[in-house]
N, C-alpha and C positions, 0 to 999 in steps of 0.2 A: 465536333461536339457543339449543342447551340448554345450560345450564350443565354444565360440567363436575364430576362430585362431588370433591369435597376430602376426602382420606386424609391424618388426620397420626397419628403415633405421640402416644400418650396421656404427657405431662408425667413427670417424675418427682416425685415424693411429696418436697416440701420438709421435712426434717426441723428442729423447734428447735434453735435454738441452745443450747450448755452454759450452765449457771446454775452458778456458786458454792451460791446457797441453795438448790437442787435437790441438789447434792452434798451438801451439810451436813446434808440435812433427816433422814436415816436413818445409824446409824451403819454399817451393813454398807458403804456407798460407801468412806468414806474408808478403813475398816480393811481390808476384803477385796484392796483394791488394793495396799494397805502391806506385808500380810502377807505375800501372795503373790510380791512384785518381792523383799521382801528373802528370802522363803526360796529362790530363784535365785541373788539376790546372795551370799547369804552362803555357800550350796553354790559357787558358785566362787570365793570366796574361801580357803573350806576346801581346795578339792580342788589351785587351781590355783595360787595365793596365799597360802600359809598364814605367810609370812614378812610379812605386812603386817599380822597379828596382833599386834601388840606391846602393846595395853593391859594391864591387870592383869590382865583375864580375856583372857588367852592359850591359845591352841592346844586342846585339846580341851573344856576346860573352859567358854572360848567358844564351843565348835561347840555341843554341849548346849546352853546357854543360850538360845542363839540359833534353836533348833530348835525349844524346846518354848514359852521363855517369849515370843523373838521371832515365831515364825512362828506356832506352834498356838494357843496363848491369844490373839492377837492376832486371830485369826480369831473364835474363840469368842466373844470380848468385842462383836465388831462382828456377828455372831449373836445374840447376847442380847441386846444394847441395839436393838438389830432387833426382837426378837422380844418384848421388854417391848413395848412401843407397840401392838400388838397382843393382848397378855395384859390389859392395863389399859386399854388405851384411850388411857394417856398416851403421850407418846417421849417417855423418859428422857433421851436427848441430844440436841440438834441445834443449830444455828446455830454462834452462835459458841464457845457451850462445848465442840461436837461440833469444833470448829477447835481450841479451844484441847487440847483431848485428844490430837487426831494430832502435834500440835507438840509436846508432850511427845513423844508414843512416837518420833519422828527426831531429839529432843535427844538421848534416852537410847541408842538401838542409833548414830547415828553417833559421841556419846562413847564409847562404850566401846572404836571401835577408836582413840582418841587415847593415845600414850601419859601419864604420871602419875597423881598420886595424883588432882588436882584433877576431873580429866576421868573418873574414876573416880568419886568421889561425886556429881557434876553427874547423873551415868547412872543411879544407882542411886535417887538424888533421884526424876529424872524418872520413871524406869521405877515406882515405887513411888505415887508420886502420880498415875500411870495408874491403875493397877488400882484405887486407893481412891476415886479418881472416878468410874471406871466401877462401883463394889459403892455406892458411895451414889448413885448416879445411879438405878442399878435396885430399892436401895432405896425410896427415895423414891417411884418408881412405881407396888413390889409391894406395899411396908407399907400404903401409903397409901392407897392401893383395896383393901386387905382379901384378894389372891389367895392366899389363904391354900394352894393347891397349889405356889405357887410359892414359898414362902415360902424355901426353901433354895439359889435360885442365887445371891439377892445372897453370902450366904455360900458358896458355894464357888468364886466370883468372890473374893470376899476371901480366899479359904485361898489360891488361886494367886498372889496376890501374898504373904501370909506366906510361903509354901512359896518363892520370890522371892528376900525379903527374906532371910531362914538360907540360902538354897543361895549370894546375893553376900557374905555376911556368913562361911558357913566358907569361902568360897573366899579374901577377905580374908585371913584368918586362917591358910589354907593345910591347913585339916583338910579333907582329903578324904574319909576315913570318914562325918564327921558333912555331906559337902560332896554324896554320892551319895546317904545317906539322902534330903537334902531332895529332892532331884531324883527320888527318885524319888517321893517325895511327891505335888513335882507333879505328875509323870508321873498320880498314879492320881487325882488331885483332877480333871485335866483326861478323863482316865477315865471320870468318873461322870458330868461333862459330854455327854460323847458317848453314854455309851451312854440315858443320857436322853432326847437329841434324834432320833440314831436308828430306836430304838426306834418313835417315832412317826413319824418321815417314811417308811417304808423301809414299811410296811402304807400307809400313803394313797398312796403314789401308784403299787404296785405292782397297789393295785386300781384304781385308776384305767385305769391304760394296757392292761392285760389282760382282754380280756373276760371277764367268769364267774369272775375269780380271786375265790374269799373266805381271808380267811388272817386268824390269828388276831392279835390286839394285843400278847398277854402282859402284861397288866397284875400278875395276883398275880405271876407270874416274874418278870416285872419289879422288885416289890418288894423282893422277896427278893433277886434282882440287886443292887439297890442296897445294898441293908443287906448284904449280903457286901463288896461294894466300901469301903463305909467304916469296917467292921470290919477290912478289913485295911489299909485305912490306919493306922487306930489299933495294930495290932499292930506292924506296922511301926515306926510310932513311939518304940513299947515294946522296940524290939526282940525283938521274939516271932516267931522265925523260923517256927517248925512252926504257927504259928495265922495267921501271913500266909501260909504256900504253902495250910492248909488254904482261907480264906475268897477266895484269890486263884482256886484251884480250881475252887470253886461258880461264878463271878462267868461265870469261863471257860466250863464245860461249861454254864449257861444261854443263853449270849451263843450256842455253837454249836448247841445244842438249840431255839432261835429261828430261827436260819437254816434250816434245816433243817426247819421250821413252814411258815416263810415261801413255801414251795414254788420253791425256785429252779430249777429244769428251765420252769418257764413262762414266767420272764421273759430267759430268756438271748436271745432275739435282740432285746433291749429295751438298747444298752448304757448308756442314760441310768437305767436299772434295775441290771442286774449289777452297774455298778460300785459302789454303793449296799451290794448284797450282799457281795461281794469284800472289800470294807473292815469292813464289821460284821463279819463271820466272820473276817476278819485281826486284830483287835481282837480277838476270842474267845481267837484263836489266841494271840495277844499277852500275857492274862492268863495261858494257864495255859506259856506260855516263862516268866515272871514266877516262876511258883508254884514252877516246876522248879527259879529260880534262887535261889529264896528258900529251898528245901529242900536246895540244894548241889548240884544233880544236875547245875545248868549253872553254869560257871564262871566266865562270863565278861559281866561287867555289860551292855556294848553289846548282847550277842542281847536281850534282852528291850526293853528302850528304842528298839532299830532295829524289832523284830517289830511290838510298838505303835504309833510314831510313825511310820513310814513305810508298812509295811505297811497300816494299822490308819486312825491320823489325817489321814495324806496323802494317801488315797485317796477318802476319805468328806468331805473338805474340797474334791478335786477332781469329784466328781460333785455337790457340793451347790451349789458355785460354778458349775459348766457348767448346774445346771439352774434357778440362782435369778439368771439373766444379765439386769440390768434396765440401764435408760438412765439418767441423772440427768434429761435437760431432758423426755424421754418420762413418767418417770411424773408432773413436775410437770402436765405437757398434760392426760396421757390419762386420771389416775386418781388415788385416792387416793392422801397419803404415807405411808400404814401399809401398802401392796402393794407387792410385787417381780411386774414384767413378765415371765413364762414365756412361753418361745419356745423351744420342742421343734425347733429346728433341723434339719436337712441336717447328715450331720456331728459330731453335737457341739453344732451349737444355735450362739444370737449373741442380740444383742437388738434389736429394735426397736418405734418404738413403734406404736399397735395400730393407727395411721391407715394405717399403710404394710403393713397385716398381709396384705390382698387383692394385692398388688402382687407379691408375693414369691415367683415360683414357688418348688413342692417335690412330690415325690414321691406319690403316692396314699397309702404309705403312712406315709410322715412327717405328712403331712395328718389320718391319722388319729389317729396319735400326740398330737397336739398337739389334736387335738378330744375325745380320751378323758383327757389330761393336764388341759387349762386349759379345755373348754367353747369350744371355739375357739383367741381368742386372747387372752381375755380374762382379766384379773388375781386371780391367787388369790397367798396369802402363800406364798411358796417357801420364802423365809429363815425364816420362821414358824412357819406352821402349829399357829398355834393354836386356832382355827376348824374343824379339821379332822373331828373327832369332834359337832359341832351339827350341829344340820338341816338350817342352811341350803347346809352344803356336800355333804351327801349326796343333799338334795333339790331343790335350786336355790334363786335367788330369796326366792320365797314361802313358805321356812318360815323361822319363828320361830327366833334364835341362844338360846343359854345365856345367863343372866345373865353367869354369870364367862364373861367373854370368854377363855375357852382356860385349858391349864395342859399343866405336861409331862407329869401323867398321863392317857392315855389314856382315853375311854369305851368300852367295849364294843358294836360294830356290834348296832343291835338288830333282830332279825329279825323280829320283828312289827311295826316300824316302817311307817307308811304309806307312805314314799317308800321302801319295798322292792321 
């Protein structure tokens, strides 16, 4: 008698189970998730709630706060302690210290909305003992392996928590004048942050996704970018109005004279690309709103802090976040824990881990996206990127990396390169 053939539908792809040590092991998990639900929370707090505001930092003074020092640096810091690990070789945070870090930063933003004094310095405690653990943390990593390009984010990790520290200290005090300076301090501290990281992400993976795009790094622009940027911080400072709108200026018209490099007509129907753009060039836009306002031409402190920070920060944290989407229990499985899992998604992207990557219908051409983004579907540093500019990622595999494992500054693509 013949047997009959047996048709079954093929199994679903068992995913791991969540790990705590998985979570802890990179600090982008715990901070990117923190950062993100409170800059939600605290927008409708603002918008919908603003009478539950009653701590000492009340009503606007908390929205600021909570915008740049809660939501954006919070981001940043969990980017860089990501991205030390990487540059060095070391993670700068994880386990339990990477625990004990995030429990400050939920001591500090849920005291601040309690009202009194007590609850007021428990915040400012907490919140400050953030930021000096994360600049000695990254310390410890950069000094200590000699990354001498990197030598200046432990410190402007530590300027955002000084720049912190004076913007709760005149708010204490009730000096507003000297309460906006600092704020916007940190505004341009976290500034140089971004336009650093940028920079570099925003050429790798534009050439990546697009065939035949070559587009320039801006490394000397870049320089000079920066050294404007922190010149006008110092003027600022000083209160030197006409030499912060000047170096605020330069900072700007570089930032838009790179986009505009960058070739963006190639990548628009890329939108895990544009948005990348959109946001660099909102930033651009953002500094010389700044310049305007520094020169008296705009009058009103919020345009430049909203142009920046939402415009600018908001944007460039949501395309980095949509395109650095990893698992916790997936990357303990599938890969190292100095990578974040890239999953060029359907959409907008998601993540999963790489076992379940053949499983996953999508599109022909999301298919290719993700084969000219990640080499498939395999693990490059998204939150990173400091590998980016070696060999081994221009050429696969088998070429040789850089002694210094990465830095923020760029190398320049070399066209005589063998894997050209």
């Amino acid at each position: 008698m013949t047997e009959l053939l047996q048709i079954q539908e093929p199994g679903r792809v068992k995913l791991p189970a969540p790990q705590w040590a998985a979570f802890l092991e990179l600090g982008f998990r715990p901070l990117y998730l923190a950062g993100c639900f409170w800059a939600a929370v605290s927008v409708a707090l603002w918008v919908f709630a603003p009478v539950m505001l009653r701590g000492q930092l009340a009503g606007v003074i908390w929205h600021a706060h909570e915008m740049l020092w809660g939501f954006i640096a919070t981001i940043a810091v969990g980017f860089l302690l990501t991205a030390g690990a990487n540059w060095t070789g070391i993670n700068p945070l994880k386990g339990k210290a990477l625990g004990v870090l995030s429990v400050l930063w939920v001591t500090a933003h849920a005291a601040y909305l309690i009202p009194g004094t007590t609850s007021f310095w428990v915040a400012v405690a907490s919140e400050l003992v953030f930021f000096m653990g994360a600049a000695i943390a990254l310390g410890r990593a950069i000094y200590g392996t000699r990354s001498q390009r990197n030598y200046g984010v432990p410190l402007l990790v530590l300027a955002l928590g000084v720049a912190d520290a004076l913007f709760l200290l005149a708010a204490w005090q009730g000096d507003y004048v000297r309460l906006m300076q600092h704020f916007n301090t940190g505004l341009l501290c976290m500034g140089v942050i971004a336009l650093l990281v940028a920079r570099r992400v925003i050429p790798f993976f534009a050439m990546r996704a697009v065939p035949g795009l070559s587009i320039p790094m801006h490394t000397h622009s870049g320089h000079w970018q920066l050294a404007a940027s922190g010149l006008a911080i110092g003027s600022g400072l000083l209160g030197w109005s006409e030499a912060t709108a000047l170096f605020l200026t330069v900072a700007g018209v570089i930032a838009v004279v790179q986009v505009l490099a960058w070739k963006p007509g190639a990548v628009w129907r890329v939108p895990l690309l544009w948005i990348l753009y959109v946001g660099y060039a909102a930033l651009g836009a953002g500094l010389l709103v700044a310049a305007a306002h520094a020169a008296g031409a705009v009058l009103r402190a919020a345009w430049p802090a909203h142009v920046i920070g939402v415009a600018g920060f908001s944007v460039l944290i949501i395309g980095m976040v949509t395109l650095g989407a990893g698992t916790p229990g997936a990357a303990a499985a599938h890969g190292p824990p100095d990578r974040v899992l890239l999953w060029a998604g359907d959409r907008g992207g998601g993540a999963a881990p790489a076992g379940a990557a053949a499983h996953r219908p999508c599109s022909g051409r999301t298919a290719r996206l993700r084969q000219r983004l990640g080499a498939g579907l395999r693990t490059v540093p998204v939150a990173v990127l400091s590998d980016v500019d070696s060999p081994a990622h221009r050429c696969g595999a088998g070429a040789q990396t850089r002694q210094d494992r990465g830095s923020l500054e760029p190398t320049p693509m070399n066209k005589a390169s063998p894997c050209a």
